[in-house]
N, C-alpha and C positions, 0 to 999 in steps of 0.2 A: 487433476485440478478440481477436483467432486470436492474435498473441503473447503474449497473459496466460491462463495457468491458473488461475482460483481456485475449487480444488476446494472442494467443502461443508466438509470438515473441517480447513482450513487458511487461509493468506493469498496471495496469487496472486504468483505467482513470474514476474520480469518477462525473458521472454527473451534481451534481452541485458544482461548480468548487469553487464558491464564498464560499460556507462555510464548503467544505470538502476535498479542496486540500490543507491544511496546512496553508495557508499564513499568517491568523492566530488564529495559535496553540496558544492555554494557555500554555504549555512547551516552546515555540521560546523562544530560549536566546535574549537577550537586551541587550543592550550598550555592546558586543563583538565584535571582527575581526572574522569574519569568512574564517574559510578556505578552503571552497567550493562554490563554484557561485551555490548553488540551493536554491530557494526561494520555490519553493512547495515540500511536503514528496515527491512524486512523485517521481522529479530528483534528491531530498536528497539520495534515497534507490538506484538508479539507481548508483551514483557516490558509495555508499559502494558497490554494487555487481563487479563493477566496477575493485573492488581491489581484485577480485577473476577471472578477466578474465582467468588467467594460470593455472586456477584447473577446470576442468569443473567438474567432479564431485562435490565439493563443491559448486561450482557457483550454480548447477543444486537445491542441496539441501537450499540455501540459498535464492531463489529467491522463489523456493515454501512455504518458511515458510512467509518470505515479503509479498507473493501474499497472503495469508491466511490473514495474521493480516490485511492488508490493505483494503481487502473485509468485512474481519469480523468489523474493527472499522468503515466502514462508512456506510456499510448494516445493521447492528444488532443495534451498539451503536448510530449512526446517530453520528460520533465524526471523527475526522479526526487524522491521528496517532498519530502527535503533537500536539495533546490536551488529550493523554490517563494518566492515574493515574493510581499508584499503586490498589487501588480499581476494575479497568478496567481489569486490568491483572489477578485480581484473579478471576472475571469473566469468563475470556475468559479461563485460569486454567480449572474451571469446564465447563467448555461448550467441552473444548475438549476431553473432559470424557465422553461428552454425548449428541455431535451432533445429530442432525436430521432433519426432513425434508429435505427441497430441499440440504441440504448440504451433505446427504448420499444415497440422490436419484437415485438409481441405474440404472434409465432408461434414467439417466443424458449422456452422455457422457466424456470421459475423459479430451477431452480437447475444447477449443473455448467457446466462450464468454459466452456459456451457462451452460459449465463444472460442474459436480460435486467436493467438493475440498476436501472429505471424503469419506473413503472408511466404515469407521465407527470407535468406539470408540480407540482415544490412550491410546497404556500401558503407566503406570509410568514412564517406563524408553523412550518411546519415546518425555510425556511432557517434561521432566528435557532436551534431549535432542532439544526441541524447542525450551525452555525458556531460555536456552543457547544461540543459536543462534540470537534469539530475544535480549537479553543482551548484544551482541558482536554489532548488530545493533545499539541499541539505547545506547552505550558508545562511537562512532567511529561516532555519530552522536550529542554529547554532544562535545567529546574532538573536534571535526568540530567547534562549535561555532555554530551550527543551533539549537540546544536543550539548554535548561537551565541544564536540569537534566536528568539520565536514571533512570523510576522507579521500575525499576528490583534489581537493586541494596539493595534494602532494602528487597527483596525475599529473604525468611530462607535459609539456607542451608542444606538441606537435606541431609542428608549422606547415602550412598548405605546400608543399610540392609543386613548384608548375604543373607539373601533370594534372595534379587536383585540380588545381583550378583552372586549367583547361576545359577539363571535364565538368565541370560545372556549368560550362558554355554553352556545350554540345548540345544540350537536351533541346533541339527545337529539329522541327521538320523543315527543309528544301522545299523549294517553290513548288518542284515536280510531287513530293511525297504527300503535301499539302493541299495540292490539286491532285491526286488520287486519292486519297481521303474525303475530302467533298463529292470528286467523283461514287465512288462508294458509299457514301449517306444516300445518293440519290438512285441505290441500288436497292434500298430496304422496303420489306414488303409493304403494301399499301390497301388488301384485299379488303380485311375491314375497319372498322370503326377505330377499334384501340391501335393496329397499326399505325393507320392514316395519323392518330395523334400523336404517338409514339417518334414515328418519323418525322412533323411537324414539327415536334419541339425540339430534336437531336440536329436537323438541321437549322434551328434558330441561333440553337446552346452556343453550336461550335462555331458559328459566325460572332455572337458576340464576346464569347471569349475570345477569337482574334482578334476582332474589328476592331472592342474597349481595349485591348490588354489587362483583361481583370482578373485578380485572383479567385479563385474560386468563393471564397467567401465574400469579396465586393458583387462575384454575379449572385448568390444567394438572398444578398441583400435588397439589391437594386429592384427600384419598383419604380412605374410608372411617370412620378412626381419629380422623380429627379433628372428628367429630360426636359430640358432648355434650352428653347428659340432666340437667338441674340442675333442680330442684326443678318437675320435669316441663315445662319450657321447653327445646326443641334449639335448642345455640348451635352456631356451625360456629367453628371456630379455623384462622385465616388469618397465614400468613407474608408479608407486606406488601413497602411499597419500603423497603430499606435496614435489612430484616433483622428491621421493626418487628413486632411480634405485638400481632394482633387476635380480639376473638373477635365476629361479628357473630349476631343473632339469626336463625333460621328457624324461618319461621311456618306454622302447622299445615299449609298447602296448597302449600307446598313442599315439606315431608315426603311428604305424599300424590302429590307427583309423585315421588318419590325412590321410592316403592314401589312406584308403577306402573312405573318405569326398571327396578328391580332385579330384579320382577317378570316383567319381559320377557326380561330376561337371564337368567333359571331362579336366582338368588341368592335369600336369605332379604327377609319383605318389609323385616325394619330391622336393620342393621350390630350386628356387634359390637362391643366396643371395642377389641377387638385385629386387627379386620379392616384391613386394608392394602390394600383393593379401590380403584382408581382412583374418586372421582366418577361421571369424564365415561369410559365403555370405548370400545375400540378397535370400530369397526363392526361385527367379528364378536363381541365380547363377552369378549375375551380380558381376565383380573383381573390379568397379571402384566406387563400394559403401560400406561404412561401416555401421551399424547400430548400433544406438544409445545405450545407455546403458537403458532406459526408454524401449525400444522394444525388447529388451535379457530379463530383467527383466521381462516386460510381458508374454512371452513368455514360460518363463518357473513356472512362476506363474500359467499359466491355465495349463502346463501336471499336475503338483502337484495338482490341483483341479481335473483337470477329473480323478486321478491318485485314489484321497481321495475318489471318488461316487464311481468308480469302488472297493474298499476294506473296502468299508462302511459296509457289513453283515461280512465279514471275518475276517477284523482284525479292528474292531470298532476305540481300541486306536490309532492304524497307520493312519487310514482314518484322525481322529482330528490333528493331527501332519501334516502332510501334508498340511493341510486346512490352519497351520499357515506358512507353510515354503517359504524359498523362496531363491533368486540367492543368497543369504550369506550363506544358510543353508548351500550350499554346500562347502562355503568355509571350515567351521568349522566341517563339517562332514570330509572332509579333513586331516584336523587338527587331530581330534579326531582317524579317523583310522589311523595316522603315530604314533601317541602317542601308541594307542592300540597295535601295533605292533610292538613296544619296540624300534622307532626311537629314536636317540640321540636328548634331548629338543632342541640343538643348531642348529641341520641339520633342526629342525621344524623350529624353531626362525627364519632363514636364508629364507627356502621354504617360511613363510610368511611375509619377510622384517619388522618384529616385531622390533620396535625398543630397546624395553626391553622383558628379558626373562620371566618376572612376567608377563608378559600378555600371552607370549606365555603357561605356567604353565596352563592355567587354562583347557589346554583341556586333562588334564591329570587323566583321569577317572579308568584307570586299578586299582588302588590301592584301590579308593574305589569299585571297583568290587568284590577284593579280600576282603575289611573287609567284605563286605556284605554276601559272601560266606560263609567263615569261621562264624561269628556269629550267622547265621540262621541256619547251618549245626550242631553248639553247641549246639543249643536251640533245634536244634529237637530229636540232640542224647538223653538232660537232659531229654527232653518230653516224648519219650519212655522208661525209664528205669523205673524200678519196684520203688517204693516207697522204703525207707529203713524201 
């Protein structure tokens, strides 16, 4: 990947410009009006991320999967994006099922020009969600007049499998796994200075990602000012996906982690309303910085790893659960203990700006709990009774 730079703050510029920045693509539309001034993929992809300037979480998501294809079609295929075919895509399909080498290179770094762009193999449901986005790209770059055609279009339509969307459920932690997880933040070292903060803020993070149900990017956001006192109940108010405004409750023992946080940072124990203090601070406790959703995410990606070695001989199954989990786990583990503890689906619906309550429905687990119970409790009473 030595011939592609793709710096952090940019799209990767493919070194030889003549036959692999697009100009010309075998897909270039012909005798059209275009309605974007970009002549190379480059500034083509740059003008669609463009129209996601006011989502940065999407933007963030969209520019990673851009940076992928565009490395992978002039690194791997030696083909530049506006020359890829249907054939290409199915290609790049299975390659993303089973990356390797320098593309999962672990001793890679995350990011800068030499970056790794995998962490290792996508599930099903994360290709369908690429090839999605990759479809919204190269249709929004046809309806432009720069493409002739998108060859995603003629990609089957897969339909979710119960299984799938089963597994789309799953990703949350049990009450017990949950509570040894918390247990284990309050296992981390505290000797000095940068620990103690360290620690401080991993046990904030992970309370308020349960406590809100926020997505990673709403807790990036969240600062200070958008926590309000109404008729002595603290709401927190959340800017959503797609612009949506939410206000979700926080409950007394969230707050009381919020003033042990603030507390430890030497701040007042409860905000003002014109305060602009980040939530989540910077490890040294710095008010005039937020961090990113990208550094939450990591962040709590590695407790949930060291979390998994540490209950690797004891609880083997919870170790593997972990190992996949991550800043959403918690959202839906969320989800799942409001559900479990006979919340009204609407107050959930509501807590996680659901736009429909079919989605909210699905973390509603108690019930199969209860057949699971009753049926194997049948089967074991018929087990043990005498023969007739």
């Amino acid at each position: 990947m030595s011939n592609l730079v793709p710096a952090d703050d940019d799209l990767p510029m493919p070194a030889n410009l003549a036959i692999l920045d697009g100009r010309n693509g075998g897909n270039r539309a012909q005798g059209t009006i275009r309605q974007i001034a970009a002549d190379t993929d480059i500034e083509a992809v740059r003008l669609w991320l463009a129209e996601y300037h006011d989502s940065p979480h999407t933007l963030r998501s969209y520019r990673k999967e851009a940076v992928r294809l565009l490395i992978w079609a002039t690194q791997y295929l030696g083909k530049p994006l506006s020359s890829l075919t249907r054939e290409d895509f199915l290609t790049y399909e299975a390659f993303l099922k089973h990356p390797d080498g320098e593309w999962i290179n672990p001793e890679l770094p995350r990011q800068g020009a030499q970056r790794r762009l995998f962490d290792g193999p996508l599930s099903p449901q994360s290709i369908r969600q690429t090839m999605g986005i990759l479809s919204g790209l190269f249709s929004y770059l046809v309806e432009a007049g720069y493409l002739a055609g998108n060859p995603l279009v003629l990609r089957r339509n897969k339909r979710k499998s119960s299984l799938d969307r089963q597994a789309t459920v799953e990703r949350y932690l049990d009450q017990a796994l949950w509570k040894a997880v918390l247990d284990f933040i309050e296992t981390m070292p505290k000797q000095t200075l940068r620990e103690s903060q360290h620690y401080e803020r991993v046990r904030w993070l992970f309370r308020l990602l349960y406590g809100a149900s926020l997505r990673v990017s709403e807790a990036a956001q969240a600062k200070s000012s958008n926590l309000v006192l109404r008729r002595g109940n603290w709401w927190l108010k959340v800017i959503g996906k797609g612009g949506v405004e939410g206000n979700v409750p926080i409950s007394n023992e969230l707050m009381a982690d919020l003033t042990r946080y603030r507390l430890f940072q030497g701040l007042t124990a409860t905000p003002s309303p014109t305060e602009n203090t980040p939530l989540v601070l910077s490890i040294a406790g710095r008010t005039d910085q937020f961090l990113t959703a990208t550094a939450i995410y990591l962040i709590v990606k590695e407790v949930f790893q060291r979390a998994a070695q540490a209950f690797a001989d004891s609880d083997p199954a919870g170790a593997a659960t972990l190992l996949q989990a991550s800043t959403h786990w918690l959202r839906h583990t969320s989800a799942t203990h409001q559900a479990d503890a006979g919340n009204d689906i609407r107050y959930i619906q509501k807590n996680l700006r659901h736009a429909s309550i079919e989605t909210t429905a699905i973390y509603l687990h108690a019930e199969d709990d209860r057949r699971h119970a009753e049926t194997t409790a049948k089967r074991t009473a018929l087990e043990g009774s005498p023969d007739p």
